[in-house]
C-alpha positions as CSV (number, residue, x, y, z in Angstrom):
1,X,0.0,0.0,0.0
2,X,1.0,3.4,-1.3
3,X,1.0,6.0,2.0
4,X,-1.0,8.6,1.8
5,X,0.2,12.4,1.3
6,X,0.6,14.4,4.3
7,X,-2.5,16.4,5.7
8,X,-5.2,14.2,3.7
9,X,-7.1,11.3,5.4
10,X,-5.4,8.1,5.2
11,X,-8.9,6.2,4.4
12,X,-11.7,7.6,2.6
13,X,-12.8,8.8,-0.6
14,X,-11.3,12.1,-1.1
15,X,-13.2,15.4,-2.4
16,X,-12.2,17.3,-5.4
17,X,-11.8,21.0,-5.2
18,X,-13.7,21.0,-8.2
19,X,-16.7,19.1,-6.3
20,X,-16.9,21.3,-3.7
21,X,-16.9,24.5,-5.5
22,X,-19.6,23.0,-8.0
23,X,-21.5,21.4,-5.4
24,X,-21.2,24.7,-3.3
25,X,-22.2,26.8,-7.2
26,X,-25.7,24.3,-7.7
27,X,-26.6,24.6,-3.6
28,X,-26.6,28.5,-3.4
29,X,-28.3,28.7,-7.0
30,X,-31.1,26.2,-6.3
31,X,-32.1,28.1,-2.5
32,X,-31.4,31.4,-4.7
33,X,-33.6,30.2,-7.1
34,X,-36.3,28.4,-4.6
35,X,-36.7,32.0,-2.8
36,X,-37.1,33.7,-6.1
37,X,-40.1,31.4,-6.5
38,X,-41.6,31.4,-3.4
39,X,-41.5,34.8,-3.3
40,X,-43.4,35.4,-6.7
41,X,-45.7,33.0,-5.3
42,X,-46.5,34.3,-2.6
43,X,-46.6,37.9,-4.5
44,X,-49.0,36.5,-7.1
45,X,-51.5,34.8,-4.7
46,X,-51.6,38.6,-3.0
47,X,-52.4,40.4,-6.2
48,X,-54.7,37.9,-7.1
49,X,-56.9,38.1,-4.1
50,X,-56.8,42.0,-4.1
51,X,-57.4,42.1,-7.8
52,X,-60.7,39.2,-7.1
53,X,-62.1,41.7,-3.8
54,X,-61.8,44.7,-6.4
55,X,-63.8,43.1,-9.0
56,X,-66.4,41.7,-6.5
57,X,-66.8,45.2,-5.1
58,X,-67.7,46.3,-8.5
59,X,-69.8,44.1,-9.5
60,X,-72.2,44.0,-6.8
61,X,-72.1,48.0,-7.0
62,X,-73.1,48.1,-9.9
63,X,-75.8,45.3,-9.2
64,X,-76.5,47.6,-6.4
65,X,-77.3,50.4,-9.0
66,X,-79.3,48.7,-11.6
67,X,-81.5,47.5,-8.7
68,X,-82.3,50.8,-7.0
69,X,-83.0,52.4,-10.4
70,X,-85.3,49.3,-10.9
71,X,-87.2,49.7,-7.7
72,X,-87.2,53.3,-8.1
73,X,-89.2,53.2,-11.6
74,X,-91.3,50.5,-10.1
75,X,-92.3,52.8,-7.2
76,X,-92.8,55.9,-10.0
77,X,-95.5,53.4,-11.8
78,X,-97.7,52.5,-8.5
79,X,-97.4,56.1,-7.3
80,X,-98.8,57.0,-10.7
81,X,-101.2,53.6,-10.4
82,X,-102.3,54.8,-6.7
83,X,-102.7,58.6,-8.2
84,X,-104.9,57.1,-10.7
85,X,-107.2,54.8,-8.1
86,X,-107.8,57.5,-5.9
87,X,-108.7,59.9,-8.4
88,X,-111.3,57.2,-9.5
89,X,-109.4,57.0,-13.3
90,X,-108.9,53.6,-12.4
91,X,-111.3,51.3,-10.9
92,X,-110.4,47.6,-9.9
93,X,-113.5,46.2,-10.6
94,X,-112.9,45.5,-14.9
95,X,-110.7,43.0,-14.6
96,X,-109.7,43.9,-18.3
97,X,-109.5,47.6,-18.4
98,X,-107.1,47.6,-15.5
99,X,-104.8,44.0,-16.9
100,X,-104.8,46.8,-20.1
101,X,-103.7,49.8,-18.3
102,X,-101.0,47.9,-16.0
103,X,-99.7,46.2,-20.0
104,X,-99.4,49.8,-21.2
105,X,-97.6,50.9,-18.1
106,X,-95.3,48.6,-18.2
107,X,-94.5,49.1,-21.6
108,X,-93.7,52.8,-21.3
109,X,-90.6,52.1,-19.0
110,X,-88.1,50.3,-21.1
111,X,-86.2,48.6,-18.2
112,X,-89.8,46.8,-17.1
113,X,-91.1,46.0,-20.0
114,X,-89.4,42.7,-20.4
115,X,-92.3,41.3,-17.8
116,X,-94.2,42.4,-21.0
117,X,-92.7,40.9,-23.6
């Protein structure tokens, strides 16, 4: 047996500079690139979720809106419906002149005349 040089281990496989400067290269450029991705990940999910509340916001706003200006034309035609009963235009005892008049009502607001259609 051949004796091994001075300040290396007598038994043993014995590392390579090269190794250990490539093994120390591919460790700090996988947690390097590991971070990077957890990171954007992380960042992502985050815009993601603020982006999803924004859009929800709007779109029950403008729900919302398109229901109180629903309601508030409905409420315009029995106000004029109620102005018309107690002024004795409109009587609710011709079950036909009245299905008529409520037909023609509905037809003059755009937005409730698809109960009409």
């Amino acid at each position: 047996m051949k004796p091994s040089a001075p300040g290396w281990p007598a038994k043993g496989r014995q590392i390579s500079f090269r190794s250990v400067l490539l093994g120390s290269v591919l460790a700090i450029l996988l947690v390097s690139v590991g971070l990077v991705g957890l990171v954007s990940y992380a960042n992502a999910t985050l815009a993601v979720r603020k982006l999803s509340g924004h859009v929800l916001r709007q779109t029950s706003d403008r729900i919302r809106e398109e229901i109180e200006s629903l309601l508030e034309r409905a409420v315009l035609v029995s106000r004029v419906n109620k102005n018309r009963y107690n002024s004795r235009e409109l009587t609710y005892d011709d079950f036909d002149e009245i299905t008529e008049h409520f037909y023609k009502s509905m037809g003059v607001l755009e937005e409730l005349s698809y109960v009409t259609r």
